[in-house]
C-alpha positions in Angstrom: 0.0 0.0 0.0 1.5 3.4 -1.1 1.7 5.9 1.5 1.5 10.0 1.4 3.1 11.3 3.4 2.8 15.2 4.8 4.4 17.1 7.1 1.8 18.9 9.6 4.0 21.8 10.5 5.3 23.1 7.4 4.4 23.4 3.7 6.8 20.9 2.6 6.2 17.3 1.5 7.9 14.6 3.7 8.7 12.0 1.6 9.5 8.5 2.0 11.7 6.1 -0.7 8.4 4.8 -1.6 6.7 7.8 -2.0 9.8 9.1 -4.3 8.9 6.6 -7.1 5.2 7.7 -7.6 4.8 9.8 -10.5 1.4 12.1 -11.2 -0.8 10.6 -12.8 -1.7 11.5 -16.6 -5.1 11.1 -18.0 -3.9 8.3 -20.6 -3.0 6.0 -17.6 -6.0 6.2 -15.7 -6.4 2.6 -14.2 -9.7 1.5 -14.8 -11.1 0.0 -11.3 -13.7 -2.5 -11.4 -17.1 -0.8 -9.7 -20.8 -2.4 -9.2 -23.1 -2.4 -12.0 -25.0 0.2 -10.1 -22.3 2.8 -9.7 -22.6 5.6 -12.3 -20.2 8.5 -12.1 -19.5 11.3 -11.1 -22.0 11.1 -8.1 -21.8 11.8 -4.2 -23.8 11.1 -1.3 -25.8 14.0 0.9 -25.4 14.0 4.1 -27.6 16.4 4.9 -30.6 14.1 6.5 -28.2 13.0 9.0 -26.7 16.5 10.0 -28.2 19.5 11.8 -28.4 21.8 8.7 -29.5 24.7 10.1 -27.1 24.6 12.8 -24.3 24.3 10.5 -25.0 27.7 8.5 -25.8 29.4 11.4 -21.4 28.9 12.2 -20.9 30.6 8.8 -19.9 34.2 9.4 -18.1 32.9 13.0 -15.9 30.4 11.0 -15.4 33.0 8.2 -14.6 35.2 10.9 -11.8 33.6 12.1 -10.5 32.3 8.7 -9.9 36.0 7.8 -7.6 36.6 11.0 -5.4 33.4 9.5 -5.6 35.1 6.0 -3.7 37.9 7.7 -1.1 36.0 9.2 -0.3 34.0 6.3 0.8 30.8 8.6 -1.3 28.0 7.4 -0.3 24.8 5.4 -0.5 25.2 1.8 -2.9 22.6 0.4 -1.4 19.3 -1.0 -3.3 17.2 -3.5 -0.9 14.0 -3.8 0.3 12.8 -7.0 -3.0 11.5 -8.2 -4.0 14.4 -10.3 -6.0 14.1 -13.8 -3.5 16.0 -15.7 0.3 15.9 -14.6 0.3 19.5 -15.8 -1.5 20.9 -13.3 -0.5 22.1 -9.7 -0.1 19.9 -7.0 -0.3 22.9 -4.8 -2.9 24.8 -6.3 -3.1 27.7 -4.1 -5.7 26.9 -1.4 -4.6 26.5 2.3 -5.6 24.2 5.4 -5.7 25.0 8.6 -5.4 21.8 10.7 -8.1 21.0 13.8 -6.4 17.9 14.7 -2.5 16.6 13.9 -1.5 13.3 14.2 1.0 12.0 16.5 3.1 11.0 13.7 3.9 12.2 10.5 0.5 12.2 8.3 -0.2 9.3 6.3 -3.0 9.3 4.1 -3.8 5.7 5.5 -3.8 6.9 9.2 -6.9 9.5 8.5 -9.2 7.2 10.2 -6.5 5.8 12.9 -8.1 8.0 15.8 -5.8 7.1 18.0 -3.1 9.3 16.3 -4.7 12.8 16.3 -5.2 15.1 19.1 -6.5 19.1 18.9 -4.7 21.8 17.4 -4.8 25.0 19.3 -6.5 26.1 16.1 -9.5 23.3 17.7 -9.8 25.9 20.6 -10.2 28.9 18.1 -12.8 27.4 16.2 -14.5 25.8 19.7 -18.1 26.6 17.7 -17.2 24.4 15.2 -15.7 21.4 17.1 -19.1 21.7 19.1 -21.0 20.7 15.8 -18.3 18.2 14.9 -19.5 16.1 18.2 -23.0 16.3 17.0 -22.5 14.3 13.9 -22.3 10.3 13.1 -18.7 9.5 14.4 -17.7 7.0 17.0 -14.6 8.9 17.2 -12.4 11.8 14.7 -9.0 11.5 13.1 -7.9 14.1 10.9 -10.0 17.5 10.8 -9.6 20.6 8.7 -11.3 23.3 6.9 -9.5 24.1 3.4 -10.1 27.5 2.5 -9.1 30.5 -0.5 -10.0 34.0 -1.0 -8.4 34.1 -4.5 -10.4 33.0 -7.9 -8.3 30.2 -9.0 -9.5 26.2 -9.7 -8.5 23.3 -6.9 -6.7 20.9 -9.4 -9.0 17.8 -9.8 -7.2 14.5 -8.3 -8.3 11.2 -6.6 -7.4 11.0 -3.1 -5.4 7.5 -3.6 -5.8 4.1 -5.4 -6.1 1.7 -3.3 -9.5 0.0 -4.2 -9.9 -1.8 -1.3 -9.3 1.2 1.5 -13.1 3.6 2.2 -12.4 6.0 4.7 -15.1 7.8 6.3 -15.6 11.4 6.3 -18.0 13.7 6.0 -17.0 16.8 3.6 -19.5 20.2 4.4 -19.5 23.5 4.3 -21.5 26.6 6.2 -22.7 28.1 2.6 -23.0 26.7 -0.9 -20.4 29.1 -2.4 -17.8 26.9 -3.1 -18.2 25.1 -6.2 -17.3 21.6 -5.8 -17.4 19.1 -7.9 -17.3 15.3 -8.6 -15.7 14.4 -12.0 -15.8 11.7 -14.6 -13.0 11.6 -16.4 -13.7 9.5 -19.4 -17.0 11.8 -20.1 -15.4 14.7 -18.9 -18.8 15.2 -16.8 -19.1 17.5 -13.4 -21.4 16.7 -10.9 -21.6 19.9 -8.4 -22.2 18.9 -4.9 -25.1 20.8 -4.3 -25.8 20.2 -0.6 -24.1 21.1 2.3 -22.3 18.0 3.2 -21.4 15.0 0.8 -19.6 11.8 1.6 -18.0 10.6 -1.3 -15.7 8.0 -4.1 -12.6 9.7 -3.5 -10.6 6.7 -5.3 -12.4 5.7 -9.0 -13.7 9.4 -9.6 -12.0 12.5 -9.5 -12.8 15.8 -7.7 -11.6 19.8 -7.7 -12.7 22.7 -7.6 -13.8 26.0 -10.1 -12.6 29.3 -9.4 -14.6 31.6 -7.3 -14.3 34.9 -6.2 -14.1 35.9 -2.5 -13.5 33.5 0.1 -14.7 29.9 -0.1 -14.4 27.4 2.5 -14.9 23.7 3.4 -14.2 21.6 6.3 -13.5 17.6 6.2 -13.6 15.4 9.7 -12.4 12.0 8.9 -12.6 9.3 11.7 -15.0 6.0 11.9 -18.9 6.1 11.8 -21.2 4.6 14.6 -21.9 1.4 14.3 -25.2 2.5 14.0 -24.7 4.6 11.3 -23.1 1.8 9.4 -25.5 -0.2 9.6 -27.3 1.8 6.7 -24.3 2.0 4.4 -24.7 -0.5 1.6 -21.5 -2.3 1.3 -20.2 -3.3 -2.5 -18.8 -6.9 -3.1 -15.9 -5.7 -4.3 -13.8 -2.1 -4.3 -14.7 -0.9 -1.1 -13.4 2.4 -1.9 -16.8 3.1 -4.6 -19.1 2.5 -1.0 -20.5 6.2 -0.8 -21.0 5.7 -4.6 -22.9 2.7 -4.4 -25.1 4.1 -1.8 -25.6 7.7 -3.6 -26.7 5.5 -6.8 -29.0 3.1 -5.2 -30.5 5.5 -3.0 -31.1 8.1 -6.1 
């Protein structure tokens, strides 16, 4: 299993002898992963039955609030999309930034996301105390990695797939306190985008790909990745095969 690895205190990549042979990925060697019948892409899954909408907005000028102060100081982690991008030509640091709610204990590894054990708060977790309230509130057993991704400049988020690794589904919820971010899901051989419309979405981060279009003024998401109640799982539909294409499986079935 290939690992990513990430510094969480500076902007630079930590990389490993593995992670040095990996090379971005171009669109004419896309590997074609096997899916259920029943999967059509691009798609994601809402999660916006199972969260307290209203409560969400209602943190949206609060966490913009408090993103501004960090545009100012110019401190946080540049964004990172890996090497799985749909065109090598295009950025693997495409602009945005992060600002981290949780670090791990170790250095990041993609793979680790969900190994709650690792991560601890940030003092940014304290800053944003609002927000980690509403984190509790939702369908997790227990967080790993947290962060809101943010950018107050027009410019696209280079569309990439998280990792390869057919058999490996993390879960996280992806959401947002407005709808101006526009976020997509992408199909690469049909060159189709499928705008997340709602304001959370759990979704294939392996056999489709996902970015972002430019936007002007500031735009913001936040992911919490950990492991879902048991039960919560117990009304995720779970493929055969390629566990990574489960939050596509249960978008397309439940459409």
């Amino acid at each position: 299993m290939t690992q990513i690895m990430k510094s969480n205190h500076t902007d630079q990549i930590v990389t490993t002898d593995e992670e040095a042979t990996l090379d971005p990925v171009s669109d004419e060697t896309i590997e074609e992963l096997t899916v259920d019948s029943r999967i059509t892409y691009p798609c994601y899954k809402s999660f916006d039955e199972f969260i307290d909408v209203e409560r969400l907005k209602s943190l949206d000028g609060y966490i913009a609030e408090r993103i501004k102060r960090h545009i100012a100081a110019q401190q946080d982690y540049q964004f990172y999309t890996g090497p799985y991008r749909l065109k090598d030509s295009a950025p693997d640091r495409p602009g945005s930034r992060m600002i981290y709610l949780a670090q791990s204990k170790l250095p990041d590894s993609y793979f680790d996301l969900d190994n709650t054990g690792l991560w601890e708060p940030t003092e940014a977790a304290d800053e944003f105390a609002q927000l980690m309230n509403f984190i509790e509130t939702m369908p997790f057993k227990a967080t790993g990695r947290m962060l809101i991704m943010y950018d107050d400049v027009a410019r696209a988020g280079t569309a990439h797939r998280d990792h390869i690794e057919a058999e490996v589904c993390h879960d996280f919820i992806w959401f947002r306190t407005n709808l101006s971010k526009p976020f997509y899901m992408l199909n690469h051989k049909t060159n189709e985008k499928k705008y997340v419309e709602s304001y959370s979405a759990w979704f294939d981060t392996v056999n489709q790909f996902h970015g972002t279009d430019p936007q002007e003024g500031l735009t913001f998401s936040i992911r919490v990745d950990g492991v879902f109640t048991d039960e919560f799982k117990k009304r995720v539909p779970s493929p055969a095969y390629n566990l990574a294409s489960t939050p596509a499986l249960w978008a397309c079935i439940s459409d």
